[in-house]
C-alpha positions as CSV (number, residue, x, y, z in Angstrom):
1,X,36.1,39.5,5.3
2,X,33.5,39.7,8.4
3,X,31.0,41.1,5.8
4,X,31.8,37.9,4.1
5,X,31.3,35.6,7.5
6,X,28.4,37.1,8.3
7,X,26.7,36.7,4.8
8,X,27.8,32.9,4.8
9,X,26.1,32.8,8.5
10,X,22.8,34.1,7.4
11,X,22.6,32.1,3.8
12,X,23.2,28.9,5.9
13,X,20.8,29.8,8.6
14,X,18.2,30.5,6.1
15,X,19.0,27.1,3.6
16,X,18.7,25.3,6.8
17,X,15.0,27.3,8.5
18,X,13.5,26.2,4.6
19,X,14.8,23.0,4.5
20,X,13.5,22.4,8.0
21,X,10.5,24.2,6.5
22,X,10.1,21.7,3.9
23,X,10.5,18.5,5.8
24,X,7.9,19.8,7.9
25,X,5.4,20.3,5.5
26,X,5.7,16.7,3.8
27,X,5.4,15.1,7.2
28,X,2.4,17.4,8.0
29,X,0.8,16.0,4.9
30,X,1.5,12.6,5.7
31,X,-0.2,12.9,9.0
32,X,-2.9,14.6,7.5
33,X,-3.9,11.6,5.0
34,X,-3.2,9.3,7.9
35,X,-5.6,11.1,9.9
36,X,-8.4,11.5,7.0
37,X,-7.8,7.7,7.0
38,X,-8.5,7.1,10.8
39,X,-10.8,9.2,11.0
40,X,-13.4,8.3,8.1
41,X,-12.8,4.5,9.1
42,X,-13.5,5.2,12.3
43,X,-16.9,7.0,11.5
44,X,-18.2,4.3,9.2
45,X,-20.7,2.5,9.3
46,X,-19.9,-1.4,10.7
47,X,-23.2,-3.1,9.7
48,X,-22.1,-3.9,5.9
49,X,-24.0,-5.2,3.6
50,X,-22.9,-9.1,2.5
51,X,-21.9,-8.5,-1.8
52,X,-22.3,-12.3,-1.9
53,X,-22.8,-15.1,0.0
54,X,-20.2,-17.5,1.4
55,X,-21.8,-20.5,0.2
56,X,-21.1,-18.7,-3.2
57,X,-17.6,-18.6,-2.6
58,X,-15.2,-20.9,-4.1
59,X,-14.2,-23.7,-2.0
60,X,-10.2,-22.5,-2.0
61,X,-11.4,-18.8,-1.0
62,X,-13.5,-20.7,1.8
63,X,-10.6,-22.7,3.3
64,X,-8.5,-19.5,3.2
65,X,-10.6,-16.9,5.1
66,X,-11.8,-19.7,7.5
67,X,-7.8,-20.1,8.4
68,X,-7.3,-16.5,8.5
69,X,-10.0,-14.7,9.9
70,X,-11.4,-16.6,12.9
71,X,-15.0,-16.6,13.9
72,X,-14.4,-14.6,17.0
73,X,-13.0,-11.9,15.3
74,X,-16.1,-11.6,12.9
75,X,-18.5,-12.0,16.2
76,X,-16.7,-8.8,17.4
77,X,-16.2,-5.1,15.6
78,X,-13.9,-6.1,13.1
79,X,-10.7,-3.7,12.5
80,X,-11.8,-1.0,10.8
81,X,-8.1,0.0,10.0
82,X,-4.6,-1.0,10.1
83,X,-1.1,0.8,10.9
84,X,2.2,-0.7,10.5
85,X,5.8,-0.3,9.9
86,X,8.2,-1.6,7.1
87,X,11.9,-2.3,6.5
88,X,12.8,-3.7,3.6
89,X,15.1,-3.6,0.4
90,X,13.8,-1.8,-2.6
91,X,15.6,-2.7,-6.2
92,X,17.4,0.6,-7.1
93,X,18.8,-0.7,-10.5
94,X,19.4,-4.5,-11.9
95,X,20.3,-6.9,-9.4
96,X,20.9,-4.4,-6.8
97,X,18.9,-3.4,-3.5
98,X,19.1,-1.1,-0.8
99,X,17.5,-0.3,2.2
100,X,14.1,1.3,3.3
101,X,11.8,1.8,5.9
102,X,8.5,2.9,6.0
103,X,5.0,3.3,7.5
104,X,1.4,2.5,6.6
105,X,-2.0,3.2,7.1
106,X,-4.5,0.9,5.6
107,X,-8.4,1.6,5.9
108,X,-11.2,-0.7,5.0
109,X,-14.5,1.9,4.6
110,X,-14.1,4.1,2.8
111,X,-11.2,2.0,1.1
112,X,-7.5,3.6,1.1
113,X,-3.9,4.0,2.2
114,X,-1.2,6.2,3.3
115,X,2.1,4.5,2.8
116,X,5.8,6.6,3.4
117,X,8.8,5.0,2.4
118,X,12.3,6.3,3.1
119,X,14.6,4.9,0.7
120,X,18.7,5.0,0.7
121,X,19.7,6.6,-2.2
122,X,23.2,4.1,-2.5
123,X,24.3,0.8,-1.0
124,X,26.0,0.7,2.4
125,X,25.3,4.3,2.6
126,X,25.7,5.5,6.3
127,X,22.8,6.6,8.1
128,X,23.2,10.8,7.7
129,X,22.8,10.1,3.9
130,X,19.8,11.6,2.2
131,X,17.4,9.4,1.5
132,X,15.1,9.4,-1.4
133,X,11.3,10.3,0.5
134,X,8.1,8.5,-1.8
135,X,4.0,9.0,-0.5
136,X,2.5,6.6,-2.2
137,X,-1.6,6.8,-1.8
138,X,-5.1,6.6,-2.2
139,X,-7.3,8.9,-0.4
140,X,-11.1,9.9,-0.9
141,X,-10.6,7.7,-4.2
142,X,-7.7,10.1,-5.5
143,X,-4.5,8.7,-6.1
144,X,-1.2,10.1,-5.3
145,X,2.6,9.4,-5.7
146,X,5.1,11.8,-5.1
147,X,9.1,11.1,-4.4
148,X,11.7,13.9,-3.3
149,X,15.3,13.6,-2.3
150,X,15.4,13.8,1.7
151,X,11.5,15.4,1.1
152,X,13.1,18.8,-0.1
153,X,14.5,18.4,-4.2
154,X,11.0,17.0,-6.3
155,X,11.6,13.5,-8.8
156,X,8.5,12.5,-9.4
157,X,4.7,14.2,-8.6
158,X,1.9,12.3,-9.6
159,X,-1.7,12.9,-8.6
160,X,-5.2,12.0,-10.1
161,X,-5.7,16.2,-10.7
162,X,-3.7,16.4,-13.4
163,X,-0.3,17.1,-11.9
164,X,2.9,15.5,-13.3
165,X,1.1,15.1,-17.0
166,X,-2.0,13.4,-16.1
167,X,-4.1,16.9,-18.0
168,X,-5.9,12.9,-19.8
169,X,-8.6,11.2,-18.5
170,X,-6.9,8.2,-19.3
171,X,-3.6,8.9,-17.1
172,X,-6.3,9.7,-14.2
173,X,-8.2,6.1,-14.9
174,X,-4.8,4.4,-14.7
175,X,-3.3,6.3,-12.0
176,X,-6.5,5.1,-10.0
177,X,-6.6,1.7,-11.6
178,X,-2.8,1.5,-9.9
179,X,-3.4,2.9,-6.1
180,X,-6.9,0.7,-6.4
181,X,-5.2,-2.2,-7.4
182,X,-2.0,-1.9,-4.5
183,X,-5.2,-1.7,-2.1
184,X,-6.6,-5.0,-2.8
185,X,-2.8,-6.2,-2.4
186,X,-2.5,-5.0,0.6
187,X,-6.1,-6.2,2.0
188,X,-4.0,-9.3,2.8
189,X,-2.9,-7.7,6.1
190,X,-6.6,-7.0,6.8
191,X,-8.1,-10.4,5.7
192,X,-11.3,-9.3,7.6
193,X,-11.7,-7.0,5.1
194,X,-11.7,-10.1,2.5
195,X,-14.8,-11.8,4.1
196,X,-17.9,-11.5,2.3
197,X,-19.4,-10.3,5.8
198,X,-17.5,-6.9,5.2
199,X,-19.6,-6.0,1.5
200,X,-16.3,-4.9,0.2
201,X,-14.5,-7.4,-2.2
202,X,-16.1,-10.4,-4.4
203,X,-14.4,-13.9,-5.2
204,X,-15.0,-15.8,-8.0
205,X,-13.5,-19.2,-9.8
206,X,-10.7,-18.4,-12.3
207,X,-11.8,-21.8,-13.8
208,X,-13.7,-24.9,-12.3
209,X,-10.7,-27.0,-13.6
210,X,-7.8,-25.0,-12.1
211,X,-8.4,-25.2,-8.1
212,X,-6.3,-22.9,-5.9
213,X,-6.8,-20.1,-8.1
214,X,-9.7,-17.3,-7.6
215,X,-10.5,-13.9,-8.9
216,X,-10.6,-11.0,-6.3
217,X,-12.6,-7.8,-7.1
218,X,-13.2,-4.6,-5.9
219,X,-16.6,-3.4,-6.5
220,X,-17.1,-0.6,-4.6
221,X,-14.2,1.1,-6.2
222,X,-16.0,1.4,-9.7
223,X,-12.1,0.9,-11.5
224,X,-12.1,-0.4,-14.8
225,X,-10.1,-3.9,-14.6
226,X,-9.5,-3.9,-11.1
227,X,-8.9,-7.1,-10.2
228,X,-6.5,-9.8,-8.5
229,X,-6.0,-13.6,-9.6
230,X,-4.9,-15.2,-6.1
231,X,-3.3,-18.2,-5.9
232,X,-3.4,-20.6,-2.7
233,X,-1.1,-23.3,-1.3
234,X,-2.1,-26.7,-2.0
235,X,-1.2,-27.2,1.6
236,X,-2.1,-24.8,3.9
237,X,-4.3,-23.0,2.0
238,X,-3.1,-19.9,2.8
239,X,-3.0,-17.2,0.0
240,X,1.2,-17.1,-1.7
241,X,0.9,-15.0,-4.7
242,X,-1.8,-12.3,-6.3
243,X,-1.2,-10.8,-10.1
244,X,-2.9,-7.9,-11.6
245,X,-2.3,-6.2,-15.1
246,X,-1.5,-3.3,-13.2
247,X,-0.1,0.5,-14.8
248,X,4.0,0.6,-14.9
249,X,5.1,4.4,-15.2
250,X,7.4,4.6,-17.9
251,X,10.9,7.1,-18.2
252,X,9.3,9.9,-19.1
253,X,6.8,10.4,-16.1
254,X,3.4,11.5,-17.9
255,X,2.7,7.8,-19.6
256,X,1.6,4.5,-18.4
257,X,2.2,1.0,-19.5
258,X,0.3,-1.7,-18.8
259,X,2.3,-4.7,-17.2
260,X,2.1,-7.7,-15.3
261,X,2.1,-6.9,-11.6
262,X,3.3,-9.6,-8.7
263,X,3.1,-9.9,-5.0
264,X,4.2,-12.9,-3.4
265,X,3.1,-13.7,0.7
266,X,5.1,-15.3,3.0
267,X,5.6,-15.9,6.5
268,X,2.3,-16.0,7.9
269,X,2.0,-15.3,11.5
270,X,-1.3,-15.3,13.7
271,X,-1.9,-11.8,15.0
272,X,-3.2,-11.0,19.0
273,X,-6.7,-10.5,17.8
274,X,-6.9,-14.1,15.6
275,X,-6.0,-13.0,11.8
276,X,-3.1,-14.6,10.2
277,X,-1.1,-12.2,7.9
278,X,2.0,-12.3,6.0
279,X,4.9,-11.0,7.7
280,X,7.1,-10.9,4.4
281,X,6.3,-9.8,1.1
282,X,8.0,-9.5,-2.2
283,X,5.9,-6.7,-5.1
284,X,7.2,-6.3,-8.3
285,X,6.6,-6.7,-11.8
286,X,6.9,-10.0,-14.9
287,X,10.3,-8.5,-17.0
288,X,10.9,-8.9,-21.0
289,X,11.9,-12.6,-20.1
290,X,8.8,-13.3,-18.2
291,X,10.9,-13.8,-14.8
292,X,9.5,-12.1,-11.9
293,X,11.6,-9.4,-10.5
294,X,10.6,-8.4,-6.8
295,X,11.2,-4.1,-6.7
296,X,10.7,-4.6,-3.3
297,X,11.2,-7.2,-0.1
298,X,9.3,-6.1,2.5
299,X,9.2,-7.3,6.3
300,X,6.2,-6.5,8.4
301,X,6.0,-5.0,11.5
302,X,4.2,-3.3,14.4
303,X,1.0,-4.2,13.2
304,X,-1.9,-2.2,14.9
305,X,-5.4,-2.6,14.3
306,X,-8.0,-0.2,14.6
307,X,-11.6,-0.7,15.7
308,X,-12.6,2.7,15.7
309,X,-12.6,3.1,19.3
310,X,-12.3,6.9,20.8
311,X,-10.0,5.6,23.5
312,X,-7.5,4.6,20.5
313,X,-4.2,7.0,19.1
314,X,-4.1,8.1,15.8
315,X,-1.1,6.7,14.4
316,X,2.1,9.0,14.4
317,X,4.1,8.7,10.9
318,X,8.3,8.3,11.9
C-alpha cells in the first residue's frame, strides 16, 4: 500500500512539473513574437515614404483620418506599435457566448500581430476551469494559429510551413491572405498607421456614386486580394464597419473557404496622445442567410502605444 502512495506521489508530481512545463513554453513563445514585434518596430525606419497623396484620397477617407489622427500626432514620431488588453465574449456554438480575455501586440513596420486569447470552455464556468488557450498571428509575414486546452492538450495548429495540412501553396496563400487581412482590421486601433504619411495602406473610391464607402489596401504585404471595403458614418464620419472576403477554416482543419468577413467599430474614444479608436468591436462572419453573426464582442482596453523609445517596457503577455 505505501508502494502504491508513493507511486501516486511521484506520477502527480511529474503530470504537474510537465504541465507547468508546458504552460511555460506557450507563454515563452508568446513573449517571444511580442518581442520580435517591439523590437523590429522599434528599429524601423520612421521617415516613410507617402504611397499616395492625400489630395488623392477620397473625400470620406479625408474627413475620417482628419478626425482621428490629429495633426500633432503626425508632427511628432508617430506610434510605431500598439499593446492592449481584451475581454470579451467569443460565440462557442449558435446563439451562445462565453467569456475571454486577451492581449495584443500590433506593429506598423514591418506589419504584424501577436494576439492571446483565453477563452472559457462553458458558460458560467468558475474561474479554475480550463480555458481553451488560441495564438493567433502574423509575424515576419508568416502566419500562425494554434489553440490548446489550458495551453497543454493541442485542437488546432496552423502555420504558413506546412503544419496542420497546409503541405499546398494555396493553404499557405490563404492562411496569409487571413492573418494579412485581420491586420488591416485591426489598423483601426492605430489609425496613424492609415494615413498616407505612414507609406503603408492605399484608399480608393468603391464608386463615385456610393459616398461613405472606400477600399482599403495593403500593398506592402504583396497578398493576393487583400483588401477592406470601409464604411463611414454619415454623421460623424468616423469608420463603423470594414468587410473582406476573407478564408473561413472549415471542420476538417486542412481546408479553407472563402466567406464574407465583418467587423463592426463602435464606441470611439480619444486616446492621451490625440487618435480616436474604437473601444468596442464586434468580428465575425455573413451566415447561409446573409445575417451577420459577430464570433466575437470585444471591449478595448489598456491601450499602450509605442514610439520606439529605449526608455519604453516591452509589453508583458498575462
Amino acid at each position: 500500500m505505501k508502494l502504491l502512495s508513493a507511486s501516486a506521489v511521484v506520477t502527480t508530481v511529474a503530470l504537474v512539473c510537465w504541465t507547468d512545463s508546458k504552460l511555460d513554453q506557450w507563454e515563452a513563445k508568446q513573449q517571444d513574437m511580442a518581442v520580435n514585434l517591439l523590437s523590429a518596430a522599434a528599429a524601423g525606419t520612421s521617415a516613410y515614404d507617402p504611397l499616395q497623396q492625400w489630395d488623392d484620397l477620397p473625400p470620406s477617407v479625408q474627413q475620417y483620418l482628419s478626425h482621428v489622427v490629429p495633426i500633432s500626432t503626425l508632427e511628432q514620431t508617430a506610434a510605431k506599435a500598439l499593446s492592449l488588453h481584451q475581454e470579451g465574449e467569443f460565440l462557442i456554438k449558435k446563439d451562445q457566448y462565453v467569456p475571454f480575455t486577451a492581449t495584443e501586440v500590433f506593429a506598423v513596420s514591418p506589419p504584424g500581430f501577436s494576439w492571446e486569447g483565453k477563452i472559457a470552455m462553458a458558460s458560467f464556468a468558475p474561474y479554475w476551469f480550463p480555458k481553451l488557450f488560441v495564438s493567433d498571428s502574423w509575424v515576419e509575414g508568416s502566419g500562425h494559429f494554434q489553440a490548446a486546452v489550458q495551453a497543454i492538450l493541442p485542437m488546432i495548429c496552423l502555420d504558413t510551413s506546412g503544419a496542420g495540412g497546409g503541405e499546398s501553396v494555396s493553404f499557405d496563400d490563404q492562411m496569409a491572405l487571413g492573418q494579412a487581412t485581420r491586420w488591416l482590421a485591426d489598423a483601426v486601433l492605430l489609425p496613424s498607421s492609415l494615413h498616407p504619411n505612414a507609406g503603408m495602406a492605399t484608399w480608393k473610391a468603391v464608386d463615385d456614386d456610393v459616398p461613405g464607402k472606400a477600399i482599403l489596401e495593403l500593398p506592402l504585404a504583396n497578398i493576393r486580394g487583400l483588401q477592406l471595403e470601409v464604411t463611414f458614418d454619415n454623421d460623424s464620419g468616423l469608420l463603423t464597419e470594414a468587410t473582406a472576403q476573407k478564408p473561413y477554416l472549415l471542420s476538417n482543419k486542412s481546408d479553407f473557404e472563402i466567406k464574407t468577413w465583418q467587423v463592426n467599430f463602435m464606441d470611439y474614444e480619444r486616446q492621451a496622445n490625440g487618435m480616436m479608436v474604437p473601444m468596442k468591436m464586434e468580428s465575425g462572419w455573413i451566415n447561409g442567410e446573409g445575417d451577420f453573426e459577430a464570433h466575437y464582442k470585444i471591449e478595448n482596453r489598456s491601450l499602450q502605444y509605442h514610439f520606439g523609445a529605449a526608455q519604453e517596457p516591452i509589453v508583458e503577455i498575462a
